[in-house]
PyMOL Python script that loads the backbone (N, CA, C, O; Angstrom):
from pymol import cmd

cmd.read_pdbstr("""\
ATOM      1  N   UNK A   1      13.718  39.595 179.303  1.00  0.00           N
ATOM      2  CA  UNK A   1      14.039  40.972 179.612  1.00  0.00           C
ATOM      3  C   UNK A   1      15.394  41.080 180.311  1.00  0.00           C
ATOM      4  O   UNK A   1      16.187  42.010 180.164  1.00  0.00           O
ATOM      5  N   UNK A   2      15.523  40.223 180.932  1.00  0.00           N
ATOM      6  CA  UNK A   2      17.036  40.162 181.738  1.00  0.00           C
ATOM      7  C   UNK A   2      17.936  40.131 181.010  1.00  0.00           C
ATOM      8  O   UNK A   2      18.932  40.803 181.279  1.00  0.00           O
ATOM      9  N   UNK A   3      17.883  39.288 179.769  1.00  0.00           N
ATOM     10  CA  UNK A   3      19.197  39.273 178.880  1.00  0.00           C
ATOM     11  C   UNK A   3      19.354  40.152 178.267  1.00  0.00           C
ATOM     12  O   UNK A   3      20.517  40.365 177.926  1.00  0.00           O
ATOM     13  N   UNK A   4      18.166  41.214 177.760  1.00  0.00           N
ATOM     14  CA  UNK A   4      18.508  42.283 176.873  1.00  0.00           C
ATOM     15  C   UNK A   4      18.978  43.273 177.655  1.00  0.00           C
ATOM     16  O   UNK A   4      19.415  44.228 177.014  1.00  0.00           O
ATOM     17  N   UNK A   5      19.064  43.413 179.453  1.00  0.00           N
ATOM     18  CA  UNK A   5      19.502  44.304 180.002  1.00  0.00           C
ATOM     19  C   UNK A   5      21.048  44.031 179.869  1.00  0.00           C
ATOM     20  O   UNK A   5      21.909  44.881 179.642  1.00  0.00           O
ATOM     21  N   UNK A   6      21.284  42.289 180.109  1.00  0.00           N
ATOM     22  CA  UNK A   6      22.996  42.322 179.823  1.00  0.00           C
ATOM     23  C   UNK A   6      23.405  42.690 178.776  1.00  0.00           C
ATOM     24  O   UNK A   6      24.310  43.485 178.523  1.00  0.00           O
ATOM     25  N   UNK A   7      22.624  42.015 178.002  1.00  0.00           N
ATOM     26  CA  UNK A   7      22.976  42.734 176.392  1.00  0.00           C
ATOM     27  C   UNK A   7      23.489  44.005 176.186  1.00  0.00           C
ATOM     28  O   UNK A   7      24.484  44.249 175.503  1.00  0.00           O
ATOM     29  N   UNK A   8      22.705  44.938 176.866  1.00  0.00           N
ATOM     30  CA  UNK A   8      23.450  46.123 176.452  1.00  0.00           C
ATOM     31  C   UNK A   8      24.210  46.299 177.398  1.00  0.00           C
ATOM     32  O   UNK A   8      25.256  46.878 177.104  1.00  0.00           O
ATOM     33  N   UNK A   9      24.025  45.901 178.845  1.00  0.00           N
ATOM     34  CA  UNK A   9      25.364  46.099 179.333  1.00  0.00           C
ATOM     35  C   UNK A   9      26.866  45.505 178.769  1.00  0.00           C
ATOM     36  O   UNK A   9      27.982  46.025 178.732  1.00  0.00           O
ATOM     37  N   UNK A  10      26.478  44.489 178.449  1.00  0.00           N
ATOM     38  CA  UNK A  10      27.709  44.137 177.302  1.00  0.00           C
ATOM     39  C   UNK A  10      28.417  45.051 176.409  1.00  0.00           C
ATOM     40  O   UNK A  10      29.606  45.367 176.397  1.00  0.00           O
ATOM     41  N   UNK A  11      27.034  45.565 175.350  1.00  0.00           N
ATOM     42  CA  UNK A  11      27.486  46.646 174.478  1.00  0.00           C
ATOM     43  C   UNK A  11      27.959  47.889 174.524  1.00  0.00           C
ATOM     44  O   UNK A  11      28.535  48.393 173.560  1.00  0.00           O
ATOM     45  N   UNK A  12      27.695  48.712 176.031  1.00  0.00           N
ATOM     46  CA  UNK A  12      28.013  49.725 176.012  1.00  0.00           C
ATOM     47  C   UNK A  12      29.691  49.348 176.573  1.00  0.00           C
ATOM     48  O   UNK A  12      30.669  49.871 176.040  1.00  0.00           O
ATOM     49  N   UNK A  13      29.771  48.598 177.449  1.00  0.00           N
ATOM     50  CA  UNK A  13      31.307  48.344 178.169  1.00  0.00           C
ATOM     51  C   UNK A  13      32.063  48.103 176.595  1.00  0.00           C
ATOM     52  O   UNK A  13      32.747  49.039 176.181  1.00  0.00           O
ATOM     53  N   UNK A  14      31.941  46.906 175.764  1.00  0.00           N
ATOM     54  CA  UNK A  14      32.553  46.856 174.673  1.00  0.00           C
ATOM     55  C   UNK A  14      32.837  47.900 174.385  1.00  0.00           C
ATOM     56  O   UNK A  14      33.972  48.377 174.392  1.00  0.00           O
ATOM     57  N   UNK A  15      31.566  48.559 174.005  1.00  0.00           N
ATOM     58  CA  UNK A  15      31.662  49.607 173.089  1.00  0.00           C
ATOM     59  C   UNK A  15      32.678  51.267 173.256  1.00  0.00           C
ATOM     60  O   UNK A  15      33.050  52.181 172.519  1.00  0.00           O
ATOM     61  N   UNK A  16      32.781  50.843 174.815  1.00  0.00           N
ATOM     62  CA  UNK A  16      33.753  51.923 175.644  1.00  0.00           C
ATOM     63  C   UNK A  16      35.007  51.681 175.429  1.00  0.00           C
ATOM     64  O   UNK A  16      35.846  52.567 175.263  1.00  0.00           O
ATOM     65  N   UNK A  17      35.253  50.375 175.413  1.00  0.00           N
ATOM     66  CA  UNK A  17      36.967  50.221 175.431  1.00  0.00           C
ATOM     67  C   UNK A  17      37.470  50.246 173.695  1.00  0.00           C
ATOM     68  O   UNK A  17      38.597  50.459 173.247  1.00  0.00           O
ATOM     69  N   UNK A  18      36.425  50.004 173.088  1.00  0.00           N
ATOM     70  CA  UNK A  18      36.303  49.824 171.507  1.00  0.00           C
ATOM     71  C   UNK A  18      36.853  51.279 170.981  1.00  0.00           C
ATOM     72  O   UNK A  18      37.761  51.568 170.201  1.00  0.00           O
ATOM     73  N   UNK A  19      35.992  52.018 171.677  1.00  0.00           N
ATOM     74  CA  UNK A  19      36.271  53.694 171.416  1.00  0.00           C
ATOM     75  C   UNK A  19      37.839  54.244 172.020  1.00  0.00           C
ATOM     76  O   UNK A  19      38.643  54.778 171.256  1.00  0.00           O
ATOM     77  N   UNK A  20      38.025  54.108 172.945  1.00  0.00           N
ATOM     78  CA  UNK A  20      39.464  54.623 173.587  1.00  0.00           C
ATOM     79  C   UNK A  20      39.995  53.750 172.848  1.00  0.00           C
ATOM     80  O   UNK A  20      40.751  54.496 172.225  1.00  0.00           O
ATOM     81  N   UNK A  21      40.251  52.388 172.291  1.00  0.00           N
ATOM     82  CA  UNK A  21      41.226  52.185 171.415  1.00  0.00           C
ATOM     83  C   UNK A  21      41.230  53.163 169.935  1.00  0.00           C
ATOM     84  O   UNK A  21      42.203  53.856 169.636  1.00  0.00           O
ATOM     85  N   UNK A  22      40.071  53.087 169.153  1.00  0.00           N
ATOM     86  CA  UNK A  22      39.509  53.872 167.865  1.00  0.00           C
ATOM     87  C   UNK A  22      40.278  55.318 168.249  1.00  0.00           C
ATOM     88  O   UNK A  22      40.925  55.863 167.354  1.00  0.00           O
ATOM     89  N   UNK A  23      40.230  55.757 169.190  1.00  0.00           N
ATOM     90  CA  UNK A  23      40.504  57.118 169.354  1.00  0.00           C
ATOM     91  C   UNK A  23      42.179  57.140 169.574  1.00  0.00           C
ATOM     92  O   UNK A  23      42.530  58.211 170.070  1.00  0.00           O
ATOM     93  N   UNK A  24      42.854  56.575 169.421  1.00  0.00           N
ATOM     94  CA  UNK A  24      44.457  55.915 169.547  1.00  0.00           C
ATOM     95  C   UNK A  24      44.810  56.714 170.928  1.00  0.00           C
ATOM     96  O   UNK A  24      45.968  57.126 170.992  1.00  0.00           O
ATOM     97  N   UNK A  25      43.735  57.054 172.334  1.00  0.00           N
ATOM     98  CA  UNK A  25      44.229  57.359 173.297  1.00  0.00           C
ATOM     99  C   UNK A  25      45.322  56.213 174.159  1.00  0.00           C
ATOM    100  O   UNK A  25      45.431  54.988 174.122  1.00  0.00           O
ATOM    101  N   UNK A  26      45.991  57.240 174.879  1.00  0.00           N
ATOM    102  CA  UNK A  26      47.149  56.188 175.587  1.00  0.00           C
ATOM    103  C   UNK A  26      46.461  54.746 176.119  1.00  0.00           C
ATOM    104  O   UNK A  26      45.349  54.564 176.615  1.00  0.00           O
ATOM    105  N   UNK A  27      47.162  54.127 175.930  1.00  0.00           N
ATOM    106  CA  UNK A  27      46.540  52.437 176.971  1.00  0.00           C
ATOM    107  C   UNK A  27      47.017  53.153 178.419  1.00  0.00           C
ATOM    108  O   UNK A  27      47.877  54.022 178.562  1.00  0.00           O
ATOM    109  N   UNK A  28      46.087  52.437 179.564  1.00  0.00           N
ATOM    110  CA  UNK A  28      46.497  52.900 180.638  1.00  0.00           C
ATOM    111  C   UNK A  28      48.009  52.032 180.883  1.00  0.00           C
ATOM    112  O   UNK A  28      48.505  51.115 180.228  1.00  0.00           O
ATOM    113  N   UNK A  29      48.505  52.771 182.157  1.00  0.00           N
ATOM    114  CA  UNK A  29      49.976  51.861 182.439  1.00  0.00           C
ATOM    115  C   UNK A  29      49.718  50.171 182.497  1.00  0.00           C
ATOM    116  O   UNK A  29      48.801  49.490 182.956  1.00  0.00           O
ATOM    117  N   UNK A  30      51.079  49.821 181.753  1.00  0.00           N
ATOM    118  CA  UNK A  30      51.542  48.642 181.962  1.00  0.00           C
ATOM    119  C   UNK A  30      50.890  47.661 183.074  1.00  0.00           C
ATOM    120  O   UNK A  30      49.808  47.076 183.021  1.00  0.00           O
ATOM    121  N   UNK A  31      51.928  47.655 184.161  1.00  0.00           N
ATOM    122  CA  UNK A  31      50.949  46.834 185.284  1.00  0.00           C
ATOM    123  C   UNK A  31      49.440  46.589 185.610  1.00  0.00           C
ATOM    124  O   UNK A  31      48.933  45.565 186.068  1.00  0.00           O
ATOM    125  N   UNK A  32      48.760  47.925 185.222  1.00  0.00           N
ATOM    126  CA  UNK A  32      47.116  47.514 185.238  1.00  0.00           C
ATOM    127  C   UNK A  32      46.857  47.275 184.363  1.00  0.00           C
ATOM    128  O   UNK A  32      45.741  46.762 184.441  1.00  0.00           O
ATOM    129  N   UNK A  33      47.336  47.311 182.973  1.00  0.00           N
ATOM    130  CA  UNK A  33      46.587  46.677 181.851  1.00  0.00           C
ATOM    131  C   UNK A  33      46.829  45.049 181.889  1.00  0.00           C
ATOM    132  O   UNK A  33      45.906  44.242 181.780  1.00  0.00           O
ATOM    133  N   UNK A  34      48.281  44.672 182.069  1.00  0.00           N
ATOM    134  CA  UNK A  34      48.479  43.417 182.955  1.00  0.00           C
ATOM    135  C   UNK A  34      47.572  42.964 183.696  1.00  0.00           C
ATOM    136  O   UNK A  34      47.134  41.903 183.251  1.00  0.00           O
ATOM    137  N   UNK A  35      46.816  43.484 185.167  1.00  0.00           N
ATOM    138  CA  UNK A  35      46.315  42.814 185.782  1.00  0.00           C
ATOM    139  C   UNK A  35      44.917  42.333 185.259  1.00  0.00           C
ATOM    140  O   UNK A  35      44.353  41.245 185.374  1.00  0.00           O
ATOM    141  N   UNK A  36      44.455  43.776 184.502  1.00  0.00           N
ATOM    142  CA  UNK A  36      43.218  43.380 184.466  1.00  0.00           C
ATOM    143  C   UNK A  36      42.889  42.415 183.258  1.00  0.00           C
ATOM    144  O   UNK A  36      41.828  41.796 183.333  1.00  0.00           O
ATOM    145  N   UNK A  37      43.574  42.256 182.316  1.00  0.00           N
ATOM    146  CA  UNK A  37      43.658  41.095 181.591  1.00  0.00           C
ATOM    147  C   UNK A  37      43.880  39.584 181.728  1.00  0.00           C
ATOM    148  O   UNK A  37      43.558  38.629 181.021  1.00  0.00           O
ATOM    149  N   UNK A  38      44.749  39.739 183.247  1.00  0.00           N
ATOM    150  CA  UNK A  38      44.684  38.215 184.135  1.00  0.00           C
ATOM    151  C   UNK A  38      43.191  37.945 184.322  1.00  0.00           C
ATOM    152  O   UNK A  38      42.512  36.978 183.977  1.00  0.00           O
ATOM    153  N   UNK A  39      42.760  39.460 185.188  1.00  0.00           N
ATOM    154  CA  UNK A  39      41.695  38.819 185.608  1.00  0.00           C
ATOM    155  C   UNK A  39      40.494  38.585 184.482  1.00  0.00           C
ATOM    156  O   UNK A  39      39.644  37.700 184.583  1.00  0.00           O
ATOM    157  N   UNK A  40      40.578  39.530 183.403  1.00  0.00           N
ATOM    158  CA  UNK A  40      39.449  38.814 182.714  1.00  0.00           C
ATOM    159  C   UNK A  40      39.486  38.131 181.993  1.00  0.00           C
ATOM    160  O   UNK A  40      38.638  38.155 181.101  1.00  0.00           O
ATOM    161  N   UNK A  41      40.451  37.212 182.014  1.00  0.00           N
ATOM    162  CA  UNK A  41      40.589  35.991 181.956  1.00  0.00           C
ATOM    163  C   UNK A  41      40.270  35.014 182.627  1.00  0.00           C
ATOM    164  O   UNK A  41      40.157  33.961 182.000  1.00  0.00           O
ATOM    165  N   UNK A  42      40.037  34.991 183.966  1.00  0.00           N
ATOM    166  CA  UNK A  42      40.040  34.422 185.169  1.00  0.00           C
ATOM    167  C   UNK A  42      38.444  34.389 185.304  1.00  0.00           C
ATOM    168  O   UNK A  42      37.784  33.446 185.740  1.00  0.00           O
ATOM    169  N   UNK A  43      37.968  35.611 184.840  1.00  0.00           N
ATOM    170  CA  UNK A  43      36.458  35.915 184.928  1.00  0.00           C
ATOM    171  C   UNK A  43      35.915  35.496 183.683  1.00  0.00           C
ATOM    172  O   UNK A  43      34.748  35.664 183.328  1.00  0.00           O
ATOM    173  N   UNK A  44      36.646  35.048 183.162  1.00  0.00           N
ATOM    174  CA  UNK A  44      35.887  34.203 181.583  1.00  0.00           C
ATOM    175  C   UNK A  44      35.833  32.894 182.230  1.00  0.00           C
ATOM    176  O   UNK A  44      34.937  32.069 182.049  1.00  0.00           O
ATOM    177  N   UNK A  45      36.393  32.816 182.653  1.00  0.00           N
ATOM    178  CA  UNK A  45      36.284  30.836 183.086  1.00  0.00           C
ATOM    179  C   UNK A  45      35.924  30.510 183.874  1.00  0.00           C
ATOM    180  O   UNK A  45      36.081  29.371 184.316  1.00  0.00           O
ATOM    181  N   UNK A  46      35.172  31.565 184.453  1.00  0.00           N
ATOM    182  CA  UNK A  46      34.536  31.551 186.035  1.00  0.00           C
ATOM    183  C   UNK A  46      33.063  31.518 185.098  1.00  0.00           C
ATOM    184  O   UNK A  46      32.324  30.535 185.058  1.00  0.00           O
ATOM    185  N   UNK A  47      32.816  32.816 184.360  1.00  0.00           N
ATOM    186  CA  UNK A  47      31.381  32.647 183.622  1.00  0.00           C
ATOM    187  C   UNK A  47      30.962  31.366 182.850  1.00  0.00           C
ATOM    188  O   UNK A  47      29.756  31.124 182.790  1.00  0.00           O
ATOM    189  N   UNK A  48      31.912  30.455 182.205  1.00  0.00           N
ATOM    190  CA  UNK A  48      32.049  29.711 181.983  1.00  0.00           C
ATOM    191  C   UNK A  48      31.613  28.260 182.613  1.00  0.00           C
ATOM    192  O   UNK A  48      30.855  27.355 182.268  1.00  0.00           O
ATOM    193  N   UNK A  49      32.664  28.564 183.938  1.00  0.00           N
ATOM    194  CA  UNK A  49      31.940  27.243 184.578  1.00  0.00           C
ATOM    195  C   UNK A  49      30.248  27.616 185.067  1.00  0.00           C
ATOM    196  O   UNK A  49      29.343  26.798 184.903  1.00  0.00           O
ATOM    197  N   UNK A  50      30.064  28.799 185.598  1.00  0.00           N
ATOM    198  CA  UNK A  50      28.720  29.022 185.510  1.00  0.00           C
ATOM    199  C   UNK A  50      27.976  28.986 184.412  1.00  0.00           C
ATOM    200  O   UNK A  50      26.812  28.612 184.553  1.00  0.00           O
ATOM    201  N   UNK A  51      28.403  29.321 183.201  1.00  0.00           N
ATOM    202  CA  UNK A  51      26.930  29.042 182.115  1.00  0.00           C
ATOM    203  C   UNK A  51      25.982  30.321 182.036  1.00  0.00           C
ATOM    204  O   UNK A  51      24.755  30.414 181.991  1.00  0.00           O
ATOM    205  N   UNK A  52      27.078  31.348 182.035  1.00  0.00           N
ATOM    206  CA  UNK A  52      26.378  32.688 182.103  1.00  0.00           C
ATOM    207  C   UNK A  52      27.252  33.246 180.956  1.00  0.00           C
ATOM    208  O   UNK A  52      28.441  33.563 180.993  1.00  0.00           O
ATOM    209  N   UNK A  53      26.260  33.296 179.793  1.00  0.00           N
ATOM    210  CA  UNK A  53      26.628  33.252 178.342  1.00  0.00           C
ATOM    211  C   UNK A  53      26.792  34.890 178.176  1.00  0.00           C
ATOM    212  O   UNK A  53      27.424  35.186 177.163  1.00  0.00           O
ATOM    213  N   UNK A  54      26.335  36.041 178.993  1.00  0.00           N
ATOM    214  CA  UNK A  54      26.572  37.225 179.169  1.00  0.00           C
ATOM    215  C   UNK A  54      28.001  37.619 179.293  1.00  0.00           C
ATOM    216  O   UNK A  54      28.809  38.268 178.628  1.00  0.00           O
ATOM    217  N   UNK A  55      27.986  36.959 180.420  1.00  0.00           N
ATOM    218  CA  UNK A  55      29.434  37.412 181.199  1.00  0.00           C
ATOM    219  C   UNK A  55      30.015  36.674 180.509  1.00  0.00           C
ATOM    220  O   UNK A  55      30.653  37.458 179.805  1.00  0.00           O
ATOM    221  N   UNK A  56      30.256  35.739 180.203  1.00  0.00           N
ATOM    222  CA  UNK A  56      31.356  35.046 179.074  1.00  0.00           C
ATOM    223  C   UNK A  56      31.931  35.580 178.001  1.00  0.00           C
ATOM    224  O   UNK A  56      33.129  35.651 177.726  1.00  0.00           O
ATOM    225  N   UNK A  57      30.783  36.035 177.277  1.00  0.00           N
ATOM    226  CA  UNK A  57      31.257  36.811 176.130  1.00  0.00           C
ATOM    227  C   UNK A  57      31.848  38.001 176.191  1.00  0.00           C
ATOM    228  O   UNK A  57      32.822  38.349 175.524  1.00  0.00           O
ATOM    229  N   UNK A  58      30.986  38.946 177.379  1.00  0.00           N
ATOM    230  CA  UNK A  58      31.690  40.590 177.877  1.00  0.00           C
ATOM    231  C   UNK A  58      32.989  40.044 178.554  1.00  0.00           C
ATOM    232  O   UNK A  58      33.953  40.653 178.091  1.00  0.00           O
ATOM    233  N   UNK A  59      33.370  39.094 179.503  1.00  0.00           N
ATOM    234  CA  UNK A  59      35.094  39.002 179.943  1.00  0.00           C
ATOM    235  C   UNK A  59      35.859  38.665 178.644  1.00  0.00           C
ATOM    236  O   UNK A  59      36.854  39.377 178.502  1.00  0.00           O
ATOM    237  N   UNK A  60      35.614  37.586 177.462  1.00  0.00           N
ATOM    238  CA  UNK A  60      36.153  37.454 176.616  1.00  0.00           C
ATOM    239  C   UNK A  60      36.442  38.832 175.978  1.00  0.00           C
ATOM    240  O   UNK A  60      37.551  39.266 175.665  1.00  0.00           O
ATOM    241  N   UNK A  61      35.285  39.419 175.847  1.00  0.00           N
ATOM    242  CA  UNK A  61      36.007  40.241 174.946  1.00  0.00           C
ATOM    243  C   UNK A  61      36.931  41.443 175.390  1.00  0.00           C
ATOM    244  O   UNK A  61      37.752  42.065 174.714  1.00  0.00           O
ATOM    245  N   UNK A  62      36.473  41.641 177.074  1.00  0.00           N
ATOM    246  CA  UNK A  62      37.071  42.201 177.558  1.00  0.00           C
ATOM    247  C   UNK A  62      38.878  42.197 177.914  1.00  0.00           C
ATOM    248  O   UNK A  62      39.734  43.059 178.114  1.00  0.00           O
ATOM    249  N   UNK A  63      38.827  40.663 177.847  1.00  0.00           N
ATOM    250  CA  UNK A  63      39.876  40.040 177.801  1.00  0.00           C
ATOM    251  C   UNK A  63      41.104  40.489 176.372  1.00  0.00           C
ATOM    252  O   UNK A  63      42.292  40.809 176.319  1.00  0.00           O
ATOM    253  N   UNK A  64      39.932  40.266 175.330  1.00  0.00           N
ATOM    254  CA  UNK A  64      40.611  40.753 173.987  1.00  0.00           C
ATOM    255  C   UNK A  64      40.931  42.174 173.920  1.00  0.00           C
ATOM    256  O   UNK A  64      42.106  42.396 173.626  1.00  0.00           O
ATOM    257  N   UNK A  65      40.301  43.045 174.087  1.00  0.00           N
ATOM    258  CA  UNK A  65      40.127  44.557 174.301  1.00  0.00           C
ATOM    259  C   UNK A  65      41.933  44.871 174.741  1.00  0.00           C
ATOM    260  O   UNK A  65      42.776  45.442 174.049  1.00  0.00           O
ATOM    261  N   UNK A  66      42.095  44.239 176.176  1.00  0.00           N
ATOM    262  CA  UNK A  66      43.022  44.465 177.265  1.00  0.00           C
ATOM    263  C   UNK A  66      44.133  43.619 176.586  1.00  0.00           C
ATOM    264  O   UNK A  66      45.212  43.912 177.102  1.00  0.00           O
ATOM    265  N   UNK A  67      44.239  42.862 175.809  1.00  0.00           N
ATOM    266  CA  UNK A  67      45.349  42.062 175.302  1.00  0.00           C
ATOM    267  C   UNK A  67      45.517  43.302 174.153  1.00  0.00           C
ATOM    268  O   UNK A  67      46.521  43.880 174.569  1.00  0.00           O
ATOM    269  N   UNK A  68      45.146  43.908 173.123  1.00  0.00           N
ATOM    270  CA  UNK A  68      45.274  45.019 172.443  1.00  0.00           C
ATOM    271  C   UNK A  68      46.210  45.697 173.608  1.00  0.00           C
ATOM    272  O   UNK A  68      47.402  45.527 173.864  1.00  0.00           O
ATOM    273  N   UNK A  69      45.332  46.433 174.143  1.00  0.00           N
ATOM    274  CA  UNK A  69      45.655  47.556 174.743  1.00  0.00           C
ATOM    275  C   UNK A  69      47.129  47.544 175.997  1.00  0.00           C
ATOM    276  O   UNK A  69      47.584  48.460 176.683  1.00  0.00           O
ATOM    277  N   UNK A  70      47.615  45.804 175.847  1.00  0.00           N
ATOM    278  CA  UNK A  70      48.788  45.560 176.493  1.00  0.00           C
ATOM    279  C   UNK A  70      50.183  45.634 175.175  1.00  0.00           C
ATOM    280  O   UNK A  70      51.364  45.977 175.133  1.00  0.00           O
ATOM    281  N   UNK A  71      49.147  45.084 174.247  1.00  0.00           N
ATOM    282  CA  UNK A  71      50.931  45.124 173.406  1.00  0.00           C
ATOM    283  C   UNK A  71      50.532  46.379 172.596  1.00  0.00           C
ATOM    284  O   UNK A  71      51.140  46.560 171.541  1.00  0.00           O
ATOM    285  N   UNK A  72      49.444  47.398 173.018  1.00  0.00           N
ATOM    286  CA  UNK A  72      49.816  49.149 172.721  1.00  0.00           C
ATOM    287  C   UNK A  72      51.032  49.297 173.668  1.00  0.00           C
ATOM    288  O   UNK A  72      52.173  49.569 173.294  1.00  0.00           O
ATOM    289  N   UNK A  73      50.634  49.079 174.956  1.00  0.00           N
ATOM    290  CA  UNK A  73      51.905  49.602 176.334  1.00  0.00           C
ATOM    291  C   UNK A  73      52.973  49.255 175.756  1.00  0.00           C
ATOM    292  O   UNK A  73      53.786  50.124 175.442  1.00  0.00           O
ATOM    293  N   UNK A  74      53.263  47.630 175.430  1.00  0.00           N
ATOM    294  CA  UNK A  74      54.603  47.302 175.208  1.00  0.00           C
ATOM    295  C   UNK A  74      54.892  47.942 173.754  1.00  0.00           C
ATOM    296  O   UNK A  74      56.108  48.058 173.606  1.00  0.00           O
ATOM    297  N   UNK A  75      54.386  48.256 172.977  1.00  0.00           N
ATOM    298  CA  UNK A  75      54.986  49.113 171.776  1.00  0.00           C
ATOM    299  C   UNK A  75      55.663  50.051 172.134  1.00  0.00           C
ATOM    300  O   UNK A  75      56.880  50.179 171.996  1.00  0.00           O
ATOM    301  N   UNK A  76      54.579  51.096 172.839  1.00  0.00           N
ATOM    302  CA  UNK A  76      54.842  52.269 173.765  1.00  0.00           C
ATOM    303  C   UNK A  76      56.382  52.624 174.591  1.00  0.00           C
ATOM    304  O   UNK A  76      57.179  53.555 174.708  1.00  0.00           O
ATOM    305  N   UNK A  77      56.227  51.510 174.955  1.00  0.00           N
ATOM    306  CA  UNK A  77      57.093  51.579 176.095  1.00  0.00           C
ATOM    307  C   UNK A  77      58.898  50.936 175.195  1.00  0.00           C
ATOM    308  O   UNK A  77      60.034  51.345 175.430  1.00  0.00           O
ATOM    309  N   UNK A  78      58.553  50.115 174.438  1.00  0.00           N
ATOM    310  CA  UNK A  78      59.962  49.769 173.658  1.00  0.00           C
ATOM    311  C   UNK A  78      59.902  50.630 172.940  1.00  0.00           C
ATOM    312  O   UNK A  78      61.128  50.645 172.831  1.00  0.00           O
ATOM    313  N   UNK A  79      59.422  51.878 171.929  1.00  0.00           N
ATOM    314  CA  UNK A  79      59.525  53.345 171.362  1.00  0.00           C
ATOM    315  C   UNK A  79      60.157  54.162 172.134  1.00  0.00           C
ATOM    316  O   UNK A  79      60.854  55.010 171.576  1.00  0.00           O
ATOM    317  N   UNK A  80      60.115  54.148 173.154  1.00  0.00           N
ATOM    318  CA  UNK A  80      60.725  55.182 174.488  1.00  0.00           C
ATOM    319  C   UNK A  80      61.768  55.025 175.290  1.00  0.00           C
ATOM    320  O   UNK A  80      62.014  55.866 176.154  1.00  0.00           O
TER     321      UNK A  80
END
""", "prot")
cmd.dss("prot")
cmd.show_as("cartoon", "prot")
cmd.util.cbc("prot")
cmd.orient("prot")
């Protein structure tokens, strides 16, 4: 029962950043899309060394999400 609660906590967070990209809304600014892509990166390899196959996969992808949504900024921002 515990995993199907991460489970969807997984899916709905995915599924949030999945949508604001789908919807071609702005990426937030530069510097925070920066940071938070350090960190979920940082938080992938942290789930990792723990063995918490939840959080591994939601920072990864979160990670991926935020790497999109950084070279939206830098498009953005070299257009302007």
């Amino acid at each position: 029962m515990t995993q199907i609660v991460g489970l969807l906590g997984l899916l709905l967070i995915a599924s949030a950043w999945a949508v604001n990209i789908a919807r071609k809304s702005p990426p937030p600014p530069l510097d925070l899309t920066l940071l938070y892509l350090l960190g979920s990166v940082v938080l992938t390899v942290y789930a990792l060394i723990l063995g918490d196959i939840i959080f591994t996969v939601l920072n990864a992808v979160s990670s991926m999400l935020s790497l999109i949504n950084l070279l939206r900024a830098l498009r953005i921002k070299n257009q302007g």
